[in-house]
C-alpha positions as CSV (number, residue, x, y, z in Angstrom):
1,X,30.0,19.3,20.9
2,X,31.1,22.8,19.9
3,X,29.6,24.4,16.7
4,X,32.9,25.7,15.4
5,X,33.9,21.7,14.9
6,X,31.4,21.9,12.1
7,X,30.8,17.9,12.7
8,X,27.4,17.8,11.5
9,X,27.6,20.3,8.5
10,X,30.5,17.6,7.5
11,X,28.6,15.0,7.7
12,X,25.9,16.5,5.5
13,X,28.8,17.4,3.1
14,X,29.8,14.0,3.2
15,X,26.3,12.6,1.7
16,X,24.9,11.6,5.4
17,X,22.0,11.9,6.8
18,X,21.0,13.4,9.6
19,X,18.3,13.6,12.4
20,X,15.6,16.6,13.3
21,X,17.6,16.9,16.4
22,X,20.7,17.4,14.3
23,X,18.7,20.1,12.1
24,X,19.3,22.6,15.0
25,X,22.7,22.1,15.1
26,X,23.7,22.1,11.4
27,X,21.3,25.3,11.4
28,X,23.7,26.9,14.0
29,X,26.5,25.3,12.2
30,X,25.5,26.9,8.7
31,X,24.7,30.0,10.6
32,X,28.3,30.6,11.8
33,X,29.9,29.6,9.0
34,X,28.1,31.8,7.0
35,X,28.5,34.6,9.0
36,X,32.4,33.9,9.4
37,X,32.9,34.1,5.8
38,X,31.1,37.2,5.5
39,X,33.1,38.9,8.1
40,X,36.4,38.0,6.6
41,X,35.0,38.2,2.9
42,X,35.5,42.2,3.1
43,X,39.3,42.8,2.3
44,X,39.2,45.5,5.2
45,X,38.2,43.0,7.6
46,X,37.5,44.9,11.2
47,X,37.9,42.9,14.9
48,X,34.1,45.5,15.0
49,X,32.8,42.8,12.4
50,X,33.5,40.0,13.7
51,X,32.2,41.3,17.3
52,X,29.0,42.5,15.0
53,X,29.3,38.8,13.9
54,X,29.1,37.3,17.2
55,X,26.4,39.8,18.4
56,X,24.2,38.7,15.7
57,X,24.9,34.7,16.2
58,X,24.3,35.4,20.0
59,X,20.9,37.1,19.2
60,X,19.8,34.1,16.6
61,X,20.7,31.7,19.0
62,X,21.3,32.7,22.2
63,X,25.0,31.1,22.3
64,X,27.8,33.0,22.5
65,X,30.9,32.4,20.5
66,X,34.4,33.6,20.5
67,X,36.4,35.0,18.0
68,X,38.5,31.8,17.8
69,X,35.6,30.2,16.7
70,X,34.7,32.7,13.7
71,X,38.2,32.6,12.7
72,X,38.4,28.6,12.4
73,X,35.3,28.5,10.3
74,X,36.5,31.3,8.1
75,X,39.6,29.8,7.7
76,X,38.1,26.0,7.4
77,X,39.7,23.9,5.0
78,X,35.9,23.3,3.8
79,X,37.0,25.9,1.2
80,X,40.2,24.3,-0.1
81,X,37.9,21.9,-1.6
82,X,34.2,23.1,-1.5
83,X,33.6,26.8,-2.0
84,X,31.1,28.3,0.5
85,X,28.3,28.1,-2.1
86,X,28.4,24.9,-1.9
87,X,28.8,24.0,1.4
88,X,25.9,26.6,2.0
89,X,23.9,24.6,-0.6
90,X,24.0,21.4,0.8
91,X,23.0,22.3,3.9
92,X,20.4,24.4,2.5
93,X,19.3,21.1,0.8
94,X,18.5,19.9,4.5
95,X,17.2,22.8,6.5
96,X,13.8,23.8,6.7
97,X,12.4,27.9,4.8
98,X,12.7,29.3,9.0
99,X,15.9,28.1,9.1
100,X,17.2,29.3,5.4
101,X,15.4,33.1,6.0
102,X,17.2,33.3,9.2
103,X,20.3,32.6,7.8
104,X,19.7,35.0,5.1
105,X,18.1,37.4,7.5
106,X,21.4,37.4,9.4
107,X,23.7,37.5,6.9
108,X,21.2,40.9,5.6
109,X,22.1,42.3,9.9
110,X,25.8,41.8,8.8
111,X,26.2,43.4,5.5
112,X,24.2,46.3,6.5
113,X,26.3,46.7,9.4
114,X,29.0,48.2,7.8
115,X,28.0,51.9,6.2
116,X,30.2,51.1,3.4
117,X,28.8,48.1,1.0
118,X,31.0,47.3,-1.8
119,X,30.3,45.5,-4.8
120,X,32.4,42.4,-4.2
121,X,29.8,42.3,-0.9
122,X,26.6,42.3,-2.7
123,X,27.7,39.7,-5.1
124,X,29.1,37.6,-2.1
125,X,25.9,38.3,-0.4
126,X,23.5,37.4,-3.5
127,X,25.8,34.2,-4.3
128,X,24.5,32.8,-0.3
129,X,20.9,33.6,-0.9
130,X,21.4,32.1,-4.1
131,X,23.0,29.0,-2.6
132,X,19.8,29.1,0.7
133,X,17.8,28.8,-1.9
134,X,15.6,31.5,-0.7
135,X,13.4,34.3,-2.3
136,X,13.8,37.6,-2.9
137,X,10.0,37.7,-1.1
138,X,11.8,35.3,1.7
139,X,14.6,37.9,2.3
140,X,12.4,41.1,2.2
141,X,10.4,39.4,5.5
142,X,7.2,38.8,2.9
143,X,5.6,35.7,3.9
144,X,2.2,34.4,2.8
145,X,-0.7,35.2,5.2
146,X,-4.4,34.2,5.3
């Protein structure tokens, strides 16, 4: 089934369950979403984003998706009812630390992307981590070794 349906991220949404195999693909799910609405949260939105975008959703998970796909999740009437936050939260609520710092790492790939960072995409950017339920430690790459 193709990620850009969004079945299993849904279905979480929904209050189901899911298994470990489904983990992967609500990880990928959550993944593109995420990066989607980053891409079209900047109000200059460039087709070099959501290449950039693809690119990095290519290099977390070796699939490659088209703009269509990008464009269908940004656009998803998840939002009409459920603002990303959210969405992001409840999946976030289900996904294991690896899966949450990727997320957040790519979401970091896509930001810094761009030369010009405005203000409106930090606090987009620190309302995700928020919502990932990640730490600052988790985003900087810090991770607890012995």
């Amino acid at each position: 089934m193709p990620v850009s349906t969004l079945d299993v991220l849904l279905h979480v949404l929904g209050g189901g369950t899911i298994s470990d195999e489904q983990k992967n693909e609500l990880y990928r799910e959550t993944l593109m979403l995420t990066l989607a609405r980053t891409a079209y949260a900047d109000r200059n939105v460039a087709e070099a984003e959501i290449a950039k975008a693809q690119e990095i959703y290519c290099a977390h998970t070796g699939e490659t998706l088209g703009v269509a796909d990008f464009k269908h999740a940004a656009r998803s009437e998840l939002f009409e009812s459920m603002p990303l936050a959210r969405n992001v939260s409840r999946a976030a609520s289900v996904l294991d630390i690896e899966s949450r710092r990727d997320i957040a790492n790519a979401l970091v790939e896509l930001v810094e992307a761009d030369e010009n960072i405005s203000p409106n995409e930090i606090e987009f950017f620190n309302t995700v981590v928020k919502a990932l339920n990640v730490t600052y430690a988790d985003v900087a790459g810090l991770i607890a070794r012995s």
